[in-house]
MDAnalysis code that builds the backbone (N, CA, C; Angstrom):
import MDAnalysis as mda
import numpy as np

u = mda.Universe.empty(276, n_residues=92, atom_resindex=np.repeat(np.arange(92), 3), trajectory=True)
u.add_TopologyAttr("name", ["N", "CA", "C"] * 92)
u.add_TopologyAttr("resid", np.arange(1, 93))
u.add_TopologyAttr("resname", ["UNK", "UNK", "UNK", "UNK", "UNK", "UNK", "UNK", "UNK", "UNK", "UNK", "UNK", "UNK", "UNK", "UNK", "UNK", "UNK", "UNK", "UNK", "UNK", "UNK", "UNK", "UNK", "UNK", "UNK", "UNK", "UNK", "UNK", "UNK", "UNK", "UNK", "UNK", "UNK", "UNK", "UNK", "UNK", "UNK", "UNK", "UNK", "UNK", "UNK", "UNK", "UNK", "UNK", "UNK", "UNK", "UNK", "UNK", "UNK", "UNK", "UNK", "UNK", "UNK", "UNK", "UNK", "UNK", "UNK", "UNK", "UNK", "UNK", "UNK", "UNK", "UNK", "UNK", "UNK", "UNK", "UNK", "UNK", "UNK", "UNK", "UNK", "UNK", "UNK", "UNK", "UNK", "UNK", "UNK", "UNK", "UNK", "UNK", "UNK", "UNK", "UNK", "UNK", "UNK", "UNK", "UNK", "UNK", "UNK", "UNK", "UNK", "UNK", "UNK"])
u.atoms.positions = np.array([
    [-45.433, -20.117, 19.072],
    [-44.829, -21.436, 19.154],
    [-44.491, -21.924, 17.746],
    [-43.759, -22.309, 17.466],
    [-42.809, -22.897, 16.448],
    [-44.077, -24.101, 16.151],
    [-44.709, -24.483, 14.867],
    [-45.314, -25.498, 14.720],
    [-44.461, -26.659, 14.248],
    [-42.954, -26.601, 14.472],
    [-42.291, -28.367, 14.043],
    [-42.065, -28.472, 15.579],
    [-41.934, -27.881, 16.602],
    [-42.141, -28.526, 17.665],
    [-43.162, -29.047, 18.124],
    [-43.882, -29.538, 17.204],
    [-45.251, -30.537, 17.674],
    [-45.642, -31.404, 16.332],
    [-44.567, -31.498, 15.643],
    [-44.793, -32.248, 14.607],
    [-44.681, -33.548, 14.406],
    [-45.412, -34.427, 14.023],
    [-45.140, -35.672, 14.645],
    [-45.319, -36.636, 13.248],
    [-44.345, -37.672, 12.545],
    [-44.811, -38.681, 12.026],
    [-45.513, -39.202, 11.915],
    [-46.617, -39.851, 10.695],
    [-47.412, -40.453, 11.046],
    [-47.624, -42.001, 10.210],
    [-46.533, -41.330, 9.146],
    [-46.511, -42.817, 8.248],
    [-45.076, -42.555, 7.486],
    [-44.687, -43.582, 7.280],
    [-43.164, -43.958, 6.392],
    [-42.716, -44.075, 5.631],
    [-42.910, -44.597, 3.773],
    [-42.745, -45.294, 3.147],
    [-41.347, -44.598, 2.535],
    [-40.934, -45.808, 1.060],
    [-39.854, -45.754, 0.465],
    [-39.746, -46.262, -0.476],
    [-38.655, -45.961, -1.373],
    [-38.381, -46.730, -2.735],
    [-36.889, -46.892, -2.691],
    [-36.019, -47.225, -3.509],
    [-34.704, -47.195, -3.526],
    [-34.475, -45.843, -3.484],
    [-34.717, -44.420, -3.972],
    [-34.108, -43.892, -3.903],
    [-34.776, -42.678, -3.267],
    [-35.599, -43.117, -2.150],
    [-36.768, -41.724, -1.497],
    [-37.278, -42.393, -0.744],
    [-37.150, -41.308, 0.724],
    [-37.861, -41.447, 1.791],
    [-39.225, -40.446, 1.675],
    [-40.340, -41.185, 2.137],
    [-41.179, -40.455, 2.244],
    [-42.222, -40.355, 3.211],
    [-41.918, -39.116, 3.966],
    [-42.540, -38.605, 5.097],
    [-43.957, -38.323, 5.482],
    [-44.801, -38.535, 6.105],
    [-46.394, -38.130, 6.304],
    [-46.317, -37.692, 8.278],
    [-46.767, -36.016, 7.946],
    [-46.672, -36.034, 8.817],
    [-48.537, -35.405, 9.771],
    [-48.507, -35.417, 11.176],
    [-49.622, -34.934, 11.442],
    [-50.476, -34.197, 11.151],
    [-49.944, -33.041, 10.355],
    [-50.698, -31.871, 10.293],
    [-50.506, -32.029, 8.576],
    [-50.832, -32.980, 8.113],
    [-51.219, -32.850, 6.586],
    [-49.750, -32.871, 5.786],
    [-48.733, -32.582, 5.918],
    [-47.075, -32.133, 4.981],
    [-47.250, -33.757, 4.737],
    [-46.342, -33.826, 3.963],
    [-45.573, -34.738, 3.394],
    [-44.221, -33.942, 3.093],
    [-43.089, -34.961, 2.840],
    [-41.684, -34.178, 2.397],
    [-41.420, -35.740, 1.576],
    [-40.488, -35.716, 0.720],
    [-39.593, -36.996, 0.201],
    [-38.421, -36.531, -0.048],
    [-37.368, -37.302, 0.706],
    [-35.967, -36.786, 0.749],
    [-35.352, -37.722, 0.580],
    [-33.724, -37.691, -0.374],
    [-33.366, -38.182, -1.189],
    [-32.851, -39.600, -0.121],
    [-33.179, -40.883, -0.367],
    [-32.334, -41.855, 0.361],
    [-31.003, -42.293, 0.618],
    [-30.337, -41.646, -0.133],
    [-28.829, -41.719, -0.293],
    [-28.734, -40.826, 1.139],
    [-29.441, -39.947, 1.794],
    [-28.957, -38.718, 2.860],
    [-29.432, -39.905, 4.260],
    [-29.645, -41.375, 4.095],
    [-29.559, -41.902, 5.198],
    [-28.785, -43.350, 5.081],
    [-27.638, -43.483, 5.172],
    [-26.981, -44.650, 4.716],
    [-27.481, -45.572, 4.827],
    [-27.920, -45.866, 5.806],
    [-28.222, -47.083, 6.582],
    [-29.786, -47.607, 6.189],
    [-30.280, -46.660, 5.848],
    [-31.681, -47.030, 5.097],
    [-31.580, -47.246, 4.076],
    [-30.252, -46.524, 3.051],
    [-29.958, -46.577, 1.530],
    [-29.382, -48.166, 1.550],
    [-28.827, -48.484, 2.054],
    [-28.031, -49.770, 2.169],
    [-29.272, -51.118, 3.051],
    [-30.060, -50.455, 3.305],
    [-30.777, -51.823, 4.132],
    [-31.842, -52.134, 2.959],
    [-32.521, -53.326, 2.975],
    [-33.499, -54.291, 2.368],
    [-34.715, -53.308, 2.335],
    [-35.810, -53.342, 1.273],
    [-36.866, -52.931, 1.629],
    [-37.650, -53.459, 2.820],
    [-37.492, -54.691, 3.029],
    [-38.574, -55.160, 4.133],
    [-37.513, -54.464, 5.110],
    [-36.231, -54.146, 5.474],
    [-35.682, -53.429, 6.786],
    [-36.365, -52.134, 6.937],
    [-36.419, -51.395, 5.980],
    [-37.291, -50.032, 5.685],
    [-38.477, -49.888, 6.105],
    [-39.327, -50.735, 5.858],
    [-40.575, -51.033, 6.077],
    [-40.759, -51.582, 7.599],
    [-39.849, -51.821, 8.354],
    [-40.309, -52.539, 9.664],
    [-39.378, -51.040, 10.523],
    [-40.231, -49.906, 10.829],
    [-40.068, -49.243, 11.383],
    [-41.209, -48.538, 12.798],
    [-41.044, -48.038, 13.622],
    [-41.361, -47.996, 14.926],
    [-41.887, -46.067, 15.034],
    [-42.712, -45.687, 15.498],
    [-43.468, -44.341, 15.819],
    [-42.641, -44.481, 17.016],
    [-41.845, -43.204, 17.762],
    [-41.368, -43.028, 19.189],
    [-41.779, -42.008, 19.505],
    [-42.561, -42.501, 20.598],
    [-42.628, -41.047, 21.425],
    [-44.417, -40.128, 21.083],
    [-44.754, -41.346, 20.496],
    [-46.292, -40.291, 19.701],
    [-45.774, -39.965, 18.029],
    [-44.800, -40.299, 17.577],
    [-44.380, -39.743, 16.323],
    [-43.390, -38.381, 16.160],
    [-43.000, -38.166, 17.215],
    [-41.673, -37.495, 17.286],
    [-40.478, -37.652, 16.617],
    [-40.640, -39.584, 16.858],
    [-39.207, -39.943, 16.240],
    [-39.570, -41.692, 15.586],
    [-38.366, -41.326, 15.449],
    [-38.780, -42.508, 14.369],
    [-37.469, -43.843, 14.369],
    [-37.875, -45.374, 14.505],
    [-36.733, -46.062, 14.998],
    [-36.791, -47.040, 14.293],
    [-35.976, -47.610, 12.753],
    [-35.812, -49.341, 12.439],
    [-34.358, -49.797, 12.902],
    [-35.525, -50.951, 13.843],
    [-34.631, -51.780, 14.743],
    [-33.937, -52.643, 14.430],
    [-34.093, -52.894, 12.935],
    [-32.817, -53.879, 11.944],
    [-32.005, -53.198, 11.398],
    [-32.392, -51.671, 11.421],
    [-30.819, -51.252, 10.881],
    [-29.857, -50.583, 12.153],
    [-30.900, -50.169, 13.006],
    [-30.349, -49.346, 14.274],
    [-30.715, -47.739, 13.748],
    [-31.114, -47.434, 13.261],
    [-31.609, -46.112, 13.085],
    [-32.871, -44.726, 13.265],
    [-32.230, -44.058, 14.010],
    [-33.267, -42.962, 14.622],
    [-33.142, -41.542, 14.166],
    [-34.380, -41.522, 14.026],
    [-34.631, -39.938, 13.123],
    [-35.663, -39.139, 14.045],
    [-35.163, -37.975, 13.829],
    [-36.347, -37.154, 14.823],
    [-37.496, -36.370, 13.559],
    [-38.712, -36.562, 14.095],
    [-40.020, -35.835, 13.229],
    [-39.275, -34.711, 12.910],
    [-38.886, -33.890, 13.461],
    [-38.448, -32.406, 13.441],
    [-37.013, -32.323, 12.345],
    [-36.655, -33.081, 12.561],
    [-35.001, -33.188, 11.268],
    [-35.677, -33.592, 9.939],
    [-36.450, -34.645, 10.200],
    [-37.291, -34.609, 8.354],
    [-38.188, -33.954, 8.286],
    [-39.035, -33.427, 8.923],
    [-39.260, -31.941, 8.360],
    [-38.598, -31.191, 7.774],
    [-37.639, -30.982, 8.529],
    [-36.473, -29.791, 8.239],
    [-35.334, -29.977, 7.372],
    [-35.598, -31.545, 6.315],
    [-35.186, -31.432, 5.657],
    [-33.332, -31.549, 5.689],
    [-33.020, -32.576, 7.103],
    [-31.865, -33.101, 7.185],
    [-31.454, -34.250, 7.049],
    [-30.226, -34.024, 6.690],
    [-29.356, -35.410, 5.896],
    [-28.559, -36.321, 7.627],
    [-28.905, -37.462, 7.428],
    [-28.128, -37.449, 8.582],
    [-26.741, -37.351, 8.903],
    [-26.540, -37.617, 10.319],
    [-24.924, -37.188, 10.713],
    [-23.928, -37.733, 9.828],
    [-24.292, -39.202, 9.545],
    [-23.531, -39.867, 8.806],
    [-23.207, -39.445, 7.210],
    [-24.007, -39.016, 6.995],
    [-24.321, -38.657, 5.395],
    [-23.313, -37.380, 5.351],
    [-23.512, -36.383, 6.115],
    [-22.294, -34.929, 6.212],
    [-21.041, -35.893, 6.478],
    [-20.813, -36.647, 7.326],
    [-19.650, -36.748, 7.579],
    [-18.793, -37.455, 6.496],
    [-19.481, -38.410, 5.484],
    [-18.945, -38.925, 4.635],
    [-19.065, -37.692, 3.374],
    [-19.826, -36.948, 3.006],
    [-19.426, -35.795, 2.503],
    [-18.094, -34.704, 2.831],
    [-17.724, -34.820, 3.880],
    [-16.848, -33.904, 4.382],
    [-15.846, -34.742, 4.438],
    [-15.541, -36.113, 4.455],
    [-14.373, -36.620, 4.172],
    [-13.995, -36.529, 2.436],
    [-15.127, -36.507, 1.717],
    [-14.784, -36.919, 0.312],
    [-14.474, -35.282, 0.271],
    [-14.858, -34.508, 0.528],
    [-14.539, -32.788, 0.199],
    [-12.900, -32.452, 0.199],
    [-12.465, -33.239, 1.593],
    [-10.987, -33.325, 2.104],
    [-9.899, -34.226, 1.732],
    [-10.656, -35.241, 0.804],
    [-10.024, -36.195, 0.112],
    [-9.318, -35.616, -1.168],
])
């Protein structure tokens, strides 16, 4: 069995320019904040008022509208939004 399919969030924090991950089984990751717009662009207190889904699967702040799965920050992904504005500036 794949151990990020049971990987679960367990705490959140941030700075302007880093997310930083705590997850069940001891990892931590910090990934760059610019790779989530909507967190890069929201208030620290928006950052900070975030939601465990699911047991810590996923992850939800309800002032910015944004959902992340345990398993994508593990794994060390940028979100959808973040490629797609990369791939316009590539084509620009």
């Amino acid at each position: 069995m794949n151990t990020l399919d049971d990987i679960r969030v367990t705490k959140i924090s941030s700075t302007r320019d880093t997310l930083k991950v705590n997850f069940n089984d001891g990892r931590a990751v910090q990934l760059p904040l610019i790779w989530f717009p909507r967190l890069f662009n929201a208030t620290q207190a928006q950052r900070n008022h975030y939601e465990l889904l699911g047991k810590g699967y996923g992850v939800h702040w309800p002032d910015v509208d944004e959902d992340l799965s345990a398993k994508g920050l593990a794994l060390g992904k940028p979100s959808i939004e973040f490629i797609k504005s990369q791939r316009q500036e590539i084509a620009a």
